[in-house]
NUVO-640519 format. One line per 10 residues: number of its first residue (from 1); their letters; for each residue x, y, z of N, C-alpha, C. Coordinates in steps of 0.02 Angstrom, whole numbers, plus 50000, padded with zeros to 5 digits. Example, Ala and Ser with C-alpha at 12.3 -4.5 7.8 and 13.67 -1.06 7.14 Angstrom:
<pts>
1	AS	50660/49716/50390/50615/49775/50390/50660/49835/50390 | 50642/49888/50354/50684/49947/50357/50645/50002/50394 $
</pts>
This chain:
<pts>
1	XXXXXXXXXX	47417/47971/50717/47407/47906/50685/47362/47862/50728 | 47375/47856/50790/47347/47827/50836/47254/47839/50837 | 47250/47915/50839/47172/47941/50824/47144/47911/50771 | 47180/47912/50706/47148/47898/50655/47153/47833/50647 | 47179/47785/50674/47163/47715/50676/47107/47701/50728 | 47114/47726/50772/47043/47711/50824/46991/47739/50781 | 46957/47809/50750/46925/47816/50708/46920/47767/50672 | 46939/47732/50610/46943/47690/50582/46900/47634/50596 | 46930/47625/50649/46918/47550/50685/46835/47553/50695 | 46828/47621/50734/46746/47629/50750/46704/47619/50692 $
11	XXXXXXXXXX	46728/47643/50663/46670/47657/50611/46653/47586/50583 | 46717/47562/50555/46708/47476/50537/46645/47421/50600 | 46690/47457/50670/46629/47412/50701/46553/47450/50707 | 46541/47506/50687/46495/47539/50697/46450/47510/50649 | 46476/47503/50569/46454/47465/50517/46436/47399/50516 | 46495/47376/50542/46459/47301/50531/46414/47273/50609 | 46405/47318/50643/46357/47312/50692/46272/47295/50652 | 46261/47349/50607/46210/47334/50544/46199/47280/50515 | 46276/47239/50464/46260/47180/50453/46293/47142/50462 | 46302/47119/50527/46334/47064/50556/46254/47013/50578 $
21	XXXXXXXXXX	46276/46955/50572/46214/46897/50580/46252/46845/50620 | 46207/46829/50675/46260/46783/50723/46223/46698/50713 | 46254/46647/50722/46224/46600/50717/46254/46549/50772 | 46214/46492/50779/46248/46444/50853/46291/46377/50828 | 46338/46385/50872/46400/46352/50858/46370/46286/50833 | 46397/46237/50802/46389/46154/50757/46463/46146/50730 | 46487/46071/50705/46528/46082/50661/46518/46031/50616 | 46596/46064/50572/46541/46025/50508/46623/46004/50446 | 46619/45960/50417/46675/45948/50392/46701/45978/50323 | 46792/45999/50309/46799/46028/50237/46775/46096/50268 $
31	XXXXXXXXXX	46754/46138/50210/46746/46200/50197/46675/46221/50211 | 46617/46164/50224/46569/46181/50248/46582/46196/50306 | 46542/46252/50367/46591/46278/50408/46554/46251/50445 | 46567/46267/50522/46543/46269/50597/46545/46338/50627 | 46486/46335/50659/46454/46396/50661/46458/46444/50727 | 46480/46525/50714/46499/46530/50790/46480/46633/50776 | 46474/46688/50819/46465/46755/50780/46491/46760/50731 | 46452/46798/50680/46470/46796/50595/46431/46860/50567 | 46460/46874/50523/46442/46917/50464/46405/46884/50395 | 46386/46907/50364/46377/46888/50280/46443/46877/50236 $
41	XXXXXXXXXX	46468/46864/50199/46523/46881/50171/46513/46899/50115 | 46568/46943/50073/46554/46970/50009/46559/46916/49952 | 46531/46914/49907/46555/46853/49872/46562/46899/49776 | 46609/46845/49759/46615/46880/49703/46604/46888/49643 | 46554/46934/49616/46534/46960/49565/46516/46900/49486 | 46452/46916/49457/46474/46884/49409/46520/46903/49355 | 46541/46974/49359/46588/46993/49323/46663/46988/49317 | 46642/46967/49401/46722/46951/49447/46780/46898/49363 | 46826/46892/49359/46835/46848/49343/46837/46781/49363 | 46828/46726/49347/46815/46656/49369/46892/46612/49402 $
51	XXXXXXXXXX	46874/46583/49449/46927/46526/49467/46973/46491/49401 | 47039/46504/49398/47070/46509/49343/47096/46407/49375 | 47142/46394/49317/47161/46306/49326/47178/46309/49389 | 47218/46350/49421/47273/46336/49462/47196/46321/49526 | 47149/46361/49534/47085/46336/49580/47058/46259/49578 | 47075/46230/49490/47058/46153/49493/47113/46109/49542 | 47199/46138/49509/47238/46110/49561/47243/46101/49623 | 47204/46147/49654/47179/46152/49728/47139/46097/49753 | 47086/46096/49699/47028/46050/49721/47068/45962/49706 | 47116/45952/49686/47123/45888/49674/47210/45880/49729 $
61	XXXXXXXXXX	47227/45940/49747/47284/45926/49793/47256/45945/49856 | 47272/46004/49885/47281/46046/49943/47237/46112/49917 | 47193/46121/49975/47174/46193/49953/47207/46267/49935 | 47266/46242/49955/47311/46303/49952/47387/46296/49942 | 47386/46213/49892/47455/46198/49875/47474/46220/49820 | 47442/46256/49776/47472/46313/49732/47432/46366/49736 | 47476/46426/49736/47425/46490/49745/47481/46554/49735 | 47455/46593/49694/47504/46663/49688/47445/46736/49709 | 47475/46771/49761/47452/46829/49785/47491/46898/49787 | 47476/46931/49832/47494/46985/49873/47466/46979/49942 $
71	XXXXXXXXXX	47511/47021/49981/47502/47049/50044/47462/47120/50055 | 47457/47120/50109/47433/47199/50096/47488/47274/50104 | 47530/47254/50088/47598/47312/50080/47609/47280/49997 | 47568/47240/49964/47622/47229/49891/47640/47170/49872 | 47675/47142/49916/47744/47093/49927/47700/47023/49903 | 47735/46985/49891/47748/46934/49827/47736/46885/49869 | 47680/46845/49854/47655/46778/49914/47639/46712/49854 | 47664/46666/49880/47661/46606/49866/47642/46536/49912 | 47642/46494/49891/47611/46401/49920/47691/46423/49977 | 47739/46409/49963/47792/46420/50000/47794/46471/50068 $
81	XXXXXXXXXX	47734/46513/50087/47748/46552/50161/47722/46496/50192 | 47687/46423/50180/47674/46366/50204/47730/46314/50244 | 47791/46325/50195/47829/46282/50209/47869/46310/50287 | 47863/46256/50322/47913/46254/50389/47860/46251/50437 | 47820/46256/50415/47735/46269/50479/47704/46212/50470 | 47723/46152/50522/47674/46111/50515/47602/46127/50513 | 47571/46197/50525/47503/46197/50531/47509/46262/50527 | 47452/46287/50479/47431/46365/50457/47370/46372/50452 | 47344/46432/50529/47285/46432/50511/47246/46514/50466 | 47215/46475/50447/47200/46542/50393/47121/46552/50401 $
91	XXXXXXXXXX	47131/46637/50424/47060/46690/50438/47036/46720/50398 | 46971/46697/50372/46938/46734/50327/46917/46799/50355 | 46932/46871/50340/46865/46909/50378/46892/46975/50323 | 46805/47025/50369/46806/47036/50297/46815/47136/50349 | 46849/47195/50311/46857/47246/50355/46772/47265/50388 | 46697/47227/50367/46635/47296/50413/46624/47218/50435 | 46656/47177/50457/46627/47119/50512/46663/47133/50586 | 46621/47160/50622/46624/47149/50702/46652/47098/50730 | 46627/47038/50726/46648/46981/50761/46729/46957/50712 | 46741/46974/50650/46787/46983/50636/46856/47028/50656 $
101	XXXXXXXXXX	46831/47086/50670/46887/47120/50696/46901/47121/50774 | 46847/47093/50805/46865/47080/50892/46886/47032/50904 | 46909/46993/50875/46953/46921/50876/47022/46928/50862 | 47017/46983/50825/47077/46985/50792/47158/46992/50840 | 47145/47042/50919/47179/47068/50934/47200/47005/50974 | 47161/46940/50969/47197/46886/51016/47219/46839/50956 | 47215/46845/50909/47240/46801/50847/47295/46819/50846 | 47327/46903/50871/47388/46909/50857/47413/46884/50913 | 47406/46892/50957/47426/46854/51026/47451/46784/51028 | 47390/46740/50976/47398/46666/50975/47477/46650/50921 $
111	XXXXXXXXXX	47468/46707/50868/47517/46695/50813/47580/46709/50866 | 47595/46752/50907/47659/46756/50939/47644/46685/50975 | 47627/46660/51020/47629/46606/51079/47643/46561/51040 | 47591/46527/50971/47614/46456/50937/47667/46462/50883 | 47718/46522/50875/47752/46537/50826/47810/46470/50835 | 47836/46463/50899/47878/46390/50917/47850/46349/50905 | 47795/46348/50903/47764/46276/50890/47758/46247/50814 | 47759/46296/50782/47758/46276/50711/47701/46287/50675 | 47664/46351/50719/47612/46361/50694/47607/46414/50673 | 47577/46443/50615/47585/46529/50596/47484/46549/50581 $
121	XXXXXXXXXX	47487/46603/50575/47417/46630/50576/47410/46665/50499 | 47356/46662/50456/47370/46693/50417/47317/46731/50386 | 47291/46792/50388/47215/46828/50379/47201/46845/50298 | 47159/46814/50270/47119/46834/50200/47098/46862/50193 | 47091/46934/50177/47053/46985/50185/46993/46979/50122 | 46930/46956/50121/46856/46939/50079/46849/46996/50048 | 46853/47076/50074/46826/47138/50048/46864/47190/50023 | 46927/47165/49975/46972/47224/49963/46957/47211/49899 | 46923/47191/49880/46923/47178/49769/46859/47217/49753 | 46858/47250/49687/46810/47293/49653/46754/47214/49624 $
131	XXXXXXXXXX	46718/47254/49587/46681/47189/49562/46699/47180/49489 | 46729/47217/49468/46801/47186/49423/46861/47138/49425 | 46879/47123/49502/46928/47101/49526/46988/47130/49551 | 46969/47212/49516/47044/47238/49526/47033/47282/49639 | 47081/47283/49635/47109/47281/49726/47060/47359/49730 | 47053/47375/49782/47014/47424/49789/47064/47467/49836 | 47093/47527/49818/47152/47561/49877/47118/47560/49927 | 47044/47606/49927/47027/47624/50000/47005/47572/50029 | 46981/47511/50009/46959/47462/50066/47056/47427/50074 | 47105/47434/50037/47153/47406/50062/47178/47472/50117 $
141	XXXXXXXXXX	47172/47522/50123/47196/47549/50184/47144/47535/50232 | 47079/47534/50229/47047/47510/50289/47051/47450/50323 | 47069/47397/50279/47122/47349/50313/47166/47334/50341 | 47225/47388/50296/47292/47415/50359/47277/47439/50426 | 47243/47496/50415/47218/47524/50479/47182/47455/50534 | 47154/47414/50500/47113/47397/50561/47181/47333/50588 | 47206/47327/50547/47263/47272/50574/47308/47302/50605 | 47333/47380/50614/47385/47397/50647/47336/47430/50716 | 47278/47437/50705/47230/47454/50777/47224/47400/50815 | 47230/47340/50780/47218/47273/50815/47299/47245/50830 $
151	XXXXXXXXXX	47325/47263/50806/47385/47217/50829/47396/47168/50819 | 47353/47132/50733/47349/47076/50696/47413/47067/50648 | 47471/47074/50695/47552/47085/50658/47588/47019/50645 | 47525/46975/50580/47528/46909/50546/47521/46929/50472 | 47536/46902/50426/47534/46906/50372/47447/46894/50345 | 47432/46947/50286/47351/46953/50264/47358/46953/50204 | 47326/46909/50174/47332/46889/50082/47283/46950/50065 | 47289/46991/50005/47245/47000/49955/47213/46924/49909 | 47153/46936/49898/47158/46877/49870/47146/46878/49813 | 47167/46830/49758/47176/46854/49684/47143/46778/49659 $
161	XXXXXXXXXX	47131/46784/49602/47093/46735/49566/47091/46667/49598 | 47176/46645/49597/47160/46582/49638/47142/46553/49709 | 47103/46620/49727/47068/46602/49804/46998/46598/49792 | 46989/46621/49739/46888/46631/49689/46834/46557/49717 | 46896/46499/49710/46860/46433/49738/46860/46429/49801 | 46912/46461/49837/46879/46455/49904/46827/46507/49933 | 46839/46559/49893/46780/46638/49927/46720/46610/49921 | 46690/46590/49845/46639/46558/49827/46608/46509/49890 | 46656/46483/49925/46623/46412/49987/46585/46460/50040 | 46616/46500/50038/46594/46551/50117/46559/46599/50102 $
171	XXXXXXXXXX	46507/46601/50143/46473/46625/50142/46442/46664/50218 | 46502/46668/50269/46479/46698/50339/46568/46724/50355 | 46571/46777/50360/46659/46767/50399/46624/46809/50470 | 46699/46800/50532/46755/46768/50490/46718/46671/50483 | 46757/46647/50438/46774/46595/50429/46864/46569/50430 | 46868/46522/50470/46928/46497/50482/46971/46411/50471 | 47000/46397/50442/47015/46334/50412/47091/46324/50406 | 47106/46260/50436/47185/46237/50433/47207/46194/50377 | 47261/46221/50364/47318/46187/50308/47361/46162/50339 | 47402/46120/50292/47476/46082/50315/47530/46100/50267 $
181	XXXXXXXXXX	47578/46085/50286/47645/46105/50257/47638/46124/50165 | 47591/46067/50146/47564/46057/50081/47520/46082/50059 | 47471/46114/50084/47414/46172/50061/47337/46137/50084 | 47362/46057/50114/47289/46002/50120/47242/46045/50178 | 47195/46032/50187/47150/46043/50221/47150/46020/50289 | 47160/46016/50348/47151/45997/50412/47090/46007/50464 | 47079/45960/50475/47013/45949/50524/46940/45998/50476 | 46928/46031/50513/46843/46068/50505/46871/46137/50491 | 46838/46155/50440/46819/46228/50448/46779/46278/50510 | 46795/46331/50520/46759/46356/50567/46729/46411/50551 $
191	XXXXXXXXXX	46657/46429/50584/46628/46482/50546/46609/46516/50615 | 46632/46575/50629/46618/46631/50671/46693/46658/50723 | 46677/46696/50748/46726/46724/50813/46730/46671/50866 | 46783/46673/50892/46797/46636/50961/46837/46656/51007 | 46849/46643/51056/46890/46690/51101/46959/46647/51101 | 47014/46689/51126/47092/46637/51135/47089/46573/51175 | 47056/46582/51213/47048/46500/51243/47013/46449/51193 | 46957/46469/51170/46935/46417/51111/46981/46382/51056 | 47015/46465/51002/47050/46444/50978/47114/46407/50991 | 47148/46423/51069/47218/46378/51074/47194/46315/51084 $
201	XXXXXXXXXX	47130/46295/51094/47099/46219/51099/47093/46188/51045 | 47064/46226/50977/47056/46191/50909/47115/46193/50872 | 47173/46235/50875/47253/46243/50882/47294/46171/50915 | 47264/46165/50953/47283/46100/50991/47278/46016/50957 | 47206/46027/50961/47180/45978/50910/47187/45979/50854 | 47207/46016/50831/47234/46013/50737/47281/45994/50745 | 47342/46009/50781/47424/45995/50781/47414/45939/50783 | 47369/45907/50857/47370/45840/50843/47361/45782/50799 | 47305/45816/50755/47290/45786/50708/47339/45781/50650 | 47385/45839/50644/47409/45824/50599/47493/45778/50610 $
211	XX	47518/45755/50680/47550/45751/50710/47552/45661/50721 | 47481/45637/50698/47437/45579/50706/47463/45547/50676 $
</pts>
């Protein structure tokens, strides 16, 4: 198992070594991001189906105060894995982004250290949908794999219609952006990789902010 997850893993970074595009850090407010190593991101289809109401409710509450998903084992996700976390930060990335998956193994790191704090981590996986919408098995096992090679042992949305308004904003992962108990938006979006010291700094400053 071990072999075939390191396999795995290579090949993903071997791939997105090709199209990964790096750009220099800025920031920038909302969902327009700030800029840091990045990929392209996949975006979805015009066939995709479209951002259904529950995407308008987003735009006039919390970006993520109503929302129905999956995990990547199945399991039944709702606005509610929000509640009790003053602050949730949520990773866009996508399985052939490099600077996406080398972050990852200190994101799990950060999710254990700020778990007392009231902070949880939570990864969106951009590249598991057909251009139908429907889930794609083999890019959802290449996601497993790269999360149990990484040691990214946080919860990872499939994302289903009502994330369509936020996929549509991004356009580089990873991309990274904080919520509150309520699904609202906190501080800046972030657009690229960063190392654990960066992130427990913008971790810092969000709590505060929302703490304010």
């Amino acid at each position: 198992m071990k072999r075939k997850s390191a396999a795995i893993l290579a090949a993903a970074l071997g791939m997105s070594l090709l199209l990964s595009a790096c750009a220099q850090p800025e920031s920038a407010p909302s969902l327009t991001p700030s800029a840091s190593p990045s990929a392209s991101a996949p975006q979805p289809s015009a066939s995709t189906p479209q951002p259904s109401a529950s995407a308008d409710a987003q735009s006039t509450g919390g970006i993520l105060s109503t929302f129905s998903a999956e995990d990547l084992d199945g399991n039944a996700l709702d606005q509610s894995i929000l509640e009790g976390h003053t602050l949730t930060m949520v990773n866009v990335w996508a399985t052939f982004c490099t600077p996406c998956i080398s972050e990852m193994p200190e994101l799990g790191e950060l999710a254990e250290e700020y778990a007392d704090k009231g902070v949880q981590i939570v990864g969106l996986v951009s590249d598991v949908l057909d251009s139908d919408g429907s889930v794609s098995e083999t890019q959802l096992d290449t996601a497993r794999e790269i999360v149990s090679a990484t040691s990214a042992n946080y919860t990872h949305i499939v994302p289903s219609v009502d994330f369509y308004g936020i996929l549509y904003q991004i356009t580089s992962v990873p991309t990274t952006f904080f919520v509150d108990e309520t699904g609202a938006q906190v501080g800046y979006a972030y657009l690229g990789a960063r190392d654990k010291a960066e992130w427990s700094t913008i971790i810092d400053e969000m709590l505060a902010e929302v703490d304010a």
